[in-house]
KOLMAR-973695 format. One record per residue (C-alpha): residue number from 1; residue in one letter; x, y, z. Coordinates in steps of 0.25 Angstrom, whole numbers. Example, Ala and Ser with C-alpha at 12.3 -4.5 7.8 and 13.67 -1.06 7.14 Angstrom:
<nodes>
<node><num>1</num><residu>A</residu><east>49</east><north>-18</north><up>31</up></node>
<node><num>2</num><residu>S</residu><east>55</east><north>-4</north><up>29</up></node>
</nodes>
This chain:
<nodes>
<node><num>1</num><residu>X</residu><east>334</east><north>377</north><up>422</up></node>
<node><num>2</num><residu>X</residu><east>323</east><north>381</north><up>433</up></node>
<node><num>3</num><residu>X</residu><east>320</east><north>368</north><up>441</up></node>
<node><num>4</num><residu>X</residu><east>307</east><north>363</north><up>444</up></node>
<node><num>5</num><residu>X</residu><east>298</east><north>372</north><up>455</up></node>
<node><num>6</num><residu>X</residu><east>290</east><north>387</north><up>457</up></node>
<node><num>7</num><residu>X</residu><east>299</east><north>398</north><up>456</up></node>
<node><num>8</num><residu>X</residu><east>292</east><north>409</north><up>463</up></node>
<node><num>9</num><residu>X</residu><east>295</east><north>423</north><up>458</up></node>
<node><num>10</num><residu>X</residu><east>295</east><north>434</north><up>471</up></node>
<node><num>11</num><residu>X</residu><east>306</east><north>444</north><up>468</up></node>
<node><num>12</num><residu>X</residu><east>303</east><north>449</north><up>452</up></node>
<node><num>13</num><residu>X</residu><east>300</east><north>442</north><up>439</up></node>
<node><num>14</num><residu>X</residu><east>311</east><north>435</north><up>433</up></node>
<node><num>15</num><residu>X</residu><east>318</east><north>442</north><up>422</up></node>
<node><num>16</num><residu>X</residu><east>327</east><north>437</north><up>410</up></node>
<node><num>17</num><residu>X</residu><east>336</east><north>446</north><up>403</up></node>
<node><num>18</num><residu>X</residu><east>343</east><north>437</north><up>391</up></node>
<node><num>19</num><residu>X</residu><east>344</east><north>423</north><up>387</up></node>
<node><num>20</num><residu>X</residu><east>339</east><north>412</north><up>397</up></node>
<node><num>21</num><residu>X</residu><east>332</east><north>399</north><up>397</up></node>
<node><num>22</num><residu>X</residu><east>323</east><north>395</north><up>409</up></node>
<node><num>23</num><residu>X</residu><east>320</east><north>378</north><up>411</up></node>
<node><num>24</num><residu>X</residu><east>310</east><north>374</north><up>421</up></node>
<node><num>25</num><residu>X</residu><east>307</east><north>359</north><up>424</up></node>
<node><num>26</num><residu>X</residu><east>294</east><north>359</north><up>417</up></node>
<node><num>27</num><residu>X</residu><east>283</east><north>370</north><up>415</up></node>
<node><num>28</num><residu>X</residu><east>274</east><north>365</north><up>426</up></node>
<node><num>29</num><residu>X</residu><east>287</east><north>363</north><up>436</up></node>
<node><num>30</num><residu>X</residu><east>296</east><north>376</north><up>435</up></node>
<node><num>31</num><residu>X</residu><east>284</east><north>387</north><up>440</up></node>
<node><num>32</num><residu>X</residu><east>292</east><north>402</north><up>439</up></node>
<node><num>33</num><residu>X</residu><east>279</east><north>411</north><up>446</up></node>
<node><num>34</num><residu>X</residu><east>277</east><north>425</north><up>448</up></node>
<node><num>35</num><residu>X</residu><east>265</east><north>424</north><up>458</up></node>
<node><num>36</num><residu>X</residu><east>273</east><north>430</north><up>471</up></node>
<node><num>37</num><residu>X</residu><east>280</east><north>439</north><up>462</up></node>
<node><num>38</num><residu>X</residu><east>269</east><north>447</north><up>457</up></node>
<node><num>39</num><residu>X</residu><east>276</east><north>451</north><up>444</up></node>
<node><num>40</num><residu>X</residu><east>282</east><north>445</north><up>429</up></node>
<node><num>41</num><residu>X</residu><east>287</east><north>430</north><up>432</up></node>
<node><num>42</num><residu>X</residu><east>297</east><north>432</north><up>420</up></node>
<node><num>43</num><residu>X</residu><east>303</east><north>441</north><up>411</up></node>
<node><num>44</num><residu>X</residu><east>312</east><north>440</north><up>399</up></node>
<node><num>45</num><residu>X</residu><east>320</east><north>455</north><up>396</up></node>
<node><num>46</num><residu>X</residu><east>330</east><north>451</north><up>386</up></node>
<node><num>47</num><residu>X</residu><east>336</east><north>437</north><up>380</up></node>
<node><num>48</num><residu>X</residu><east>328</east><north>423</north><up>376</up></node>
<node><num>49</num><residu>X</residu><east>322</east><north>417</north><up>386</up></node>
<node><num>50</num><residu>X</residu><east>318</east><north>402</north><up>386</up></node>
<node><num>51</num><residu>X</residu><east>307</east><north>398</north><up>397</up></node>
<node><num>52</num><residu>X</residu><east>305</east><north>380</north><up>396</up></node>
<node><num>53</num><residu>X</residu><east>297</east><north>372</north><up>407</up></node>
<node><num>54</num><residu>X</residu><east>292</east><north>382</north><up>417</up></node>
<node><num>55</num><residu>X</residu><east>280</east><north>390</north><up>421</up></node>
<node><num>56</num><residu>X</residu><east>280</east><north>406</north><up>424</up></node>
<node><num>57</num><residu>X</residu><east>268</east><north>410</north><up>433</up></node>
<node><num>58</num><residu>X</residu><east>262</east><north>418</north><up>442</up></node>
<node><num>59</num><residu>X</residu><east>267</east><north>432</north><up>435</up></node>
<node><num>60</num><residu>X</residu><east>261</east><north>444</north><up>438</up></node>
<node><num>61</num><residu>X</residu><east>265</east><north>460</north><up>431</up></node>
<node><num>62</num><residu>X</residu><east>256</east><north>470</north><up>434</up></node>
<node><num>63</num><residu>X</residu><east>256</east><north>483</north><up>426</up></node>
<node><num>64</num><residu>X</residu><east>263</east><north>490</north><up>437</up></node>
<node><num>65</num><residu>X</residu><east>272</east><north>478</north><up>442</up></node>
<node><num>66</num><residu>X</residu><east>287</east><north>480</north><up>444</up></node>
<node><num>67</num><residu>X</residu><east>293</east><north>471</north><up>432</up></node>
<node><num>68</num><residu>X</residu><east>297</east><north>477</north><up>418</up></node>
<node><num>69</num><residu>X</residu><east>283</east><north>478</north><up>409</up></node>
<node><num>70</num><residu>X</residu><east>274</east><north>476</north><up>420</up></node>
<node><num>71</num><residu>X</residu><east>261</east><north>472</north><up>416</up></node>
<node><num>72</num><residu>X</residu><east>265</east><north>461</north><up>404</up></node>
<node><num>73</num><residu>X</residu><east>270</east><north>448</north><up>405</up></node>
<node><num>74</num><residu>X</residu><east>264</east><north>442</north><up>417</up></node>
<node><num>75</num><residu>X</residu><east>272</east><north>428</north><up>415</up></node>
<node><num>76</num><residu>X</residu><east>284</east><north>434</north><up>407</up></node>
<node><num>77</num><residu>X</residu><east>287</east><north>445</north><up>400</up></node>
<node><num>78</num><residu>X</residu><east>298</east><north>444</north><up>389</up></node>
<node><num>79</num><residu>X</residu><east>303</east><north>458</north><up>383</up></node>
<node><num>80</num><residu>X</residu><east>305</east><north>463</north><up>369</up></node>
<node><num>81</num><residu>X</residu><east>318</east><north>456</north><up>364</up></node>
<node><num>82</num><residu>X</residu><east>318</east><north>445</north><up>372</up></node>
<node><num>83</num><residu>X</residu><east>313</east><north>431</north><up>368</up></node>
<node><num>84</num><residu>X</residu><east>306</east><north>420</north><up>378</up></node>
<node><num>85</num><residu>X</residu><east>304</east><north>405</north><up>376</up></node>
<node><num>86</num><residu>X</residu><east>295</east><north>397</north><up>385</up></node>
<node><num>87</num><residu>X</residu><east>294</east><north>382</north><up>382</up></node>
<node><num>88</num><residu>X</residu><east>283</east><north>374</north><up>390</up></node>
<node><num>89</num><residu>X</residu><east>283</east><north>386</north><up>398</up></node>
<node><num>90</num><residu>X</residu><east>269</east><north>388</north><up>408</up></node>
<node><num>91</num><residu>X</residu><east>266</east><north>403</north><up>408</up></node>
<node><num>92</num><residu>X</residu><east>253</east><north>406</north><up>418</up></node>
<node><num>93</num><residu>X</residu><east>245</east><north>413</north><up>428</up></node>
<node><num>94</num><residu>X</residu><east>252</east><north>426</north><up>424</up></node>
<node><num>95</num><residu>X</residu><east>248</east><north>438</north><up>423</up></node>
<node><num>96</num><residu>X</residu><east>252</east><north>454</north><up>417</up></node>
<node><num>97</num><residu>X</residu><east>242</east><north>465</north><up>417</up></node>
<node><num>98</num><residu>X</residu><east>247</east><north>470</north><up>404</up></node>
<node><num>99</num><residu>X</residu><east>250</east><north>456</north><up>395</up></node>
<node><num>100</num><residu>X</residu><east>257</east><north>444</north><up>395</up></node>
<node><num>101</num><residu>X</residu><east>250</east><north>435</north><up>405</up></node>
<node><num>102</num><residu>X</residu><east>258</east><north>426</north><up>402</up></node>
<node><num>103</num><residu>X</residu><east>269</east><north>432</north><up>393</up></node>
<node><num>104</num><residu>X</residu><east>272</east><north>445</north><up>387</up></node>
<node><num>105</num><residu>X</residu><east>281</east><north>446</north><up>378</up></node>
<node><num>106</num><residu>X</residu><east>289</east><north>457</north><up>369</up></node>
<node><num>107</num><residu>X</residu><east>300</east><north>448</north><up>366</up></node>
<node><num>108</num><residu>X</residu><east>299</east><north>435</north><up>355</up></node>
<node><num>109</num><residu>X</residu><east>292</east><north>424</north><up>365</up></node>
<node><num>110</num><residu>X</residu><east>289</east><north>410</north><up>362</up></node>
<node><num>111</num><residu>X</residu><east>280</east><north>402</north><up>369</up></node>
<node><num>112</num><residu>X</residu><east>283</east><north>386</north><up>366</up></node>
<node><num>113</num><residu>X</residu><east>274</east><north>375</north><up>374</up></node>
<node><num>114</num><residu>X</residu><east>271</east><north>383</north><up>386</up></node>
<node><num>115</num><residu>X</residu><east>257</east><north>386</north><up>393</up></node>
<node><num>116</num><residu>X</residu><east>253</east><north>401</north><up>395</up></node>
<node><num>117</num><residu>X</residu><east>242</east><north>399</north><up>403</up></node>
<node><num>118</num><residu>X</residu><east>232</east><north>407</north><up>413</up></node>
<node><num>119</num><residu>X</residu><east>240</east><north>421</north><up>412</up></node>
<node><num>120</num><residu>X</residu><east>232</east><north>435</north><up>413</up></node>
<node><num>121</num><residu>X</residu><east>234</east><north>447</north><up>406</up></node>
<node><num>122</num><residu>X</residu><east>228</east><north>462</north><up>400</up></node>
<node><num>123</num><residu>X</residu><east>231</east><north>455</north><up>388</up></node>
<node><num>124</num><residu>X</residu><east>239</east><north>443</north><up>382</up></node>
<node><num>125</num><residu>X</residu><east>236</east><north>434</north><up>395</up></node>
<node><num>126</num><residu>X</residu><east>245</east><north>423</north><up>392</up></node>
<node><num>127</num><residu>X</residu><east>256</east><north>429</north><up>379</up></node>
<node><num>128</num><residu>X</residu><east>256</east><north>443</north><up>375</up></node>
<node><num>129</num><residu>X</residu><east>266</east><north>446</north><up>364</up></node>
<node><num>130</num><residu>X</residu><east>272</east><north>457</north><up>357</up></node>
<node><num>131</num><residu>X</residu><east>284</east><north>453</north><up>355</up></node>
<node><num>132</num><residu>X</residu><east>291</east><north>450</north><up>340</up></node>
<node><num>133</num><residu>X</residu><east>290</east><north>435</north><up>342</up></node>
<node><num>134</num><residu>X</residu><east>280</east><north>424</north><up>348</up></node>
<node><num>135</num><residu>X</residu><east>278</east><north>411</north><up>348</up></node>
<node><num>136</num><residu>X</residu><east>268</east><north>401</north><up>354</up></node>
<node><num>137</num><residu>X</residu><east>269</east><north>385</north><up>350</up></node>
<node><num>138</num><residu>X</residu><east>264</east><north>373</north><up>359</up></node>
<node><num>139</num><residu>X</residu><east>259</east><north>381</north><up>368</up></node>
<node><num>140</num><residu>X</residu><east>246</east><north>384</north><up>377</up></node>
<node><num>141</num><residu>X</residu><east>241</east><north>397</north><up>380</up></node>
<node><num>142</num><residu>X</residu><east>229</east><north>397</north><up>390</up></node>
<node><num>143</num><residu>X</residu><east>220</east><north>402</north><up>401</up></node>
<node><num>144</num><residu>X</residu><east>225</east><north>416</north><up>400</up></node>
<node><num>145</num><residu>X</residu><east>217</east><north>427</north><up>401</up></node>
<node><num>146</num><residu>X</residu><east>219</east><north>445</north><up>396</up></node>
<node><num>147</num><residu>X</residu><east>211</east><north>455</north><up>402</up></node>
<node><num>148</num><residu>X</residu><east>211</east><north>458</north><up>385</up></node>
<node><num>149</num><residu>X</residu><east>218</east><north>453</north><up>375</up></node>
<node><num>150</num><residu>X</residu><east>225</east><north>441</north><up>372</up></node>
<node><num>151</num><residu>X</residu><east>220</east><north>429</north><up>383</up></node>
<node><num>152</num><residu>X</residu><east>231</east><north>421</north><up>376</up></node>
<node><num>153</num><residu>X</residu><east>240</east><north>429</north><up>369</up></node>
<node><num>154</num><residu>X</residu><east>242</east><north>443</north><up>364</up></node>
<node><num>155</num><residu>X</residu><east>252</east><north>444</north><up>352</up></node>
<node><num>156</num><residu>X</residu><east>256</east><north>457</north><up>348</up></node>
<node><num>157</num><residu>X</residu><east>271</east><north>453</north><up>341</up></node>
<node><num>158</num><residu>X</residu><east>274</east><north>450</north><up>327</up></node>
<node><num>159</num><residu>X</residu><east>276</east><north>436</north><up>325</up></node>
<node><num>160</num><residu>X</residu><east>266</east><north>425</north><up>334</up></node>
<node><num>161</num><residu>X</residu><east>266</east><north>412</north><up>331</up></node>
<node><num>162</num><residu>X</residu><east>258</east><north>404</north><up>339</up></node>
<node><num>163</num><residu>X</residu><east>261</east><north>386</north><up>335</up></node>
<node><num>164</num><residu>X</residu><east>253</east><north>375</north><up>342</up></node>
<node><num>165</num><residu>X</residu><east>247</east><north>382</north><up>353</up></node>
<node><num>166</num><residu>X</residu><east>234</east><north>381</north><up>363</up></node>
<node><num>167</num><residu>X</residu><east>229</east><north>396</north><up>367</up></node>
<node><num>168</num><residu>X</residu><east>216</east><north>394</north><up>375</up></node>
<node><num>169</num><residu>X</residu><east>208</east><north>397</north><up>386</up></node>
<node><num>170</num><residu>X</residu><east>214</east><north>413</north><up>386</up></node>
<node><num>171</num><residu>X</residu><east>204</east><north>424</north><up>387</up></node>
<node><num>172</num><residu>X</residu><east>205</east><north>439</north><up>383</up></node>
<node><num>173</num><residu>X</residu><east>197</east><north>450</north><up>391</up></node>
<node><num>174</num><residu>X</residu><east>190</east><north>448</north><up>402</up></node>
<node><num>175</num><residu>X</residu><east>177</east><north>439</north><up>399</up></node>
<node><num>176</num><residu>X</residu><east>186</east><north>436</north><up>385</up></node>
<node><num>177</num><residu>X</residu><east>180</east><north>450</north><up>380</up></node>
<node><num>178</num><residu>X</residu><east>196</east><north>451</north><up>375</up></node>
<node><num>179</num><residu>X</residu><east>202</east><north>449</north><up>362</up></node>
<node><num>180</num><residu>X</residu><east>210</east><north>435</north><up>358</up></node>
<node><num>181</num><residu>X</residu><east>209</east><north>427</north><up>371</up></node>
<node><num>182</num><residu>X</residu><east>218</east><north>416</north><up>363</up></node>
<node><num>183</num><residu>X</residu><east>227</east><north>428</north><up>356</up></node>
<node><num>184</num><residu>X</residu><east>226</east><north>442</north><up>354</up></node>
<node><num>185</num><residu>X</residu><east>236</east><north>454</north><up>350</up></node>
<node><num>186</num><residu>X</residu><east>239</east><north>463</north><up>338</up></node>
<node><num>187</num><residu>X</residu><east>251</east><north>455</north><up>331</up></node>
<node><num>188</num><residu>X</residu><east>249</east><north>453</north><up>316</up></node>
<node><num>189</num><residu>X</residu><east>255</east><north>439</north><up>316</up></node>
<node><num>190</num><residu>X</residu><east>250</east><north>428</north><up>324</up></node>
<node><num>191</num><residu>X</residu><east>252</east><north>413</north><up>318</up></node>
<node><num>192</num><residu>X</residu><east>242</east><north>402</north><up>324</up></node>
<node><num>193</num><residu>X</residu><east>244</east><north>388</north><up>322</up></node>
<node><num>194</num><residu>X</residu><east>240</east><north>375</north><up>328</up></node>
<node><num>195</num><residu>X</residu><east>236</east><north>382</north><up>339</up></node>
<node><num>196</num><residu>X</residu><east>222</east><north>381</north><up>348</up></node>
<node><num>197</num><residu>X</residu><east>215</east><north>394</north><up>352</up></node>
<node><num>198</num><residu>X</residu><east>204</east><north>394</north><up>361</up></node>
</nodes>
């Protein structure tokens, strides 16, 4: 369990390699930040993952920066085989030339009443996935913004469901001249229900 406070990242992005289980005391009181480190805040390798109560900001990767897959998941970046979990989970304010604002995923990734909000991108600003599995329920996706596709989300994977959700306010392209400021991508299966897009 991570205790209440900001945890500032300055030596290299955190990186998970099998099964764990991350606690804060509350999204808006555990603060894990990548602004002084210049690079990914997070990354899962291998393993399941469970993030609950916290907020990951502040991440950086550039397309020549010193982390594994540079350029994609500016927040976190979880890797084929591998699975995350965030419950009421802040992801925001990151940023990934490449995709993945937010997060980039390969692995299976299910995002369950968290906020993925204000993250920058070349394309799937807030959620870009291509990864077997993704889910998104009870959650608000907003105020991201891709140099092309995807302001929201870009879903390339094979099977998205997407339950109870808010994605708002996300813009594609510069001047929105983009495709899919709420969702985009090229997957052949994408379920919608009871959610708001706007």
């Amino acid at each position: 369990q991570v205790p209440a406070g900001a945890y500032n990242l300055t030596v290299g992005q955190l990186d998970v390699t099998g099964d764990l289980a991350i606690v804060g005391a509350g999204a808006h009181s555990t603060d894990i930040r990548g602004y002084a480190l210049g690079q990914r805040v997070l990354e899962v390798s291998s393993g399941s993952v469970l993030l609950v109560k916290l907020t990951i900001e502040g991440g950086n990767t550039l397309l020549n920066g010193p982390e594994d897959n540079a350029g994609v998941g500016g927040g976190i970046f979880v890797q084929s085989g591998a699975t995350l979990h965030t419950q009421n989970v802040i992801v925001a304010r990151n940023h990934a030339d490449t995709s993945g604002g937010g997060i980039d995923s390969d692995g299976t990734l299910f995002v369950s009443g968290s906020t993925i909000e204000n993250n920058t991108a070349g394309f799937g600003a807030g959620i870009d996935s291509f990864g077997p599995t993704f889910g998104l329920d009870d959650s608000t996706v907003t105020s991201n913004q891709a140099q092309t596709d995807g302001g929201g989300l870009y879903l390339g994977g094979s099977a998205n469901t997407i339950v109870d959700d808010t994605i708002a306010n996300n813009l594609a392209g510069n001047g929105g001249t983009g495709t899919g400021g709420g969702i985009a991508g090229t997957s052949s299966s994408i379920q919608v229900t009871n959610t708001l897009l706007a």
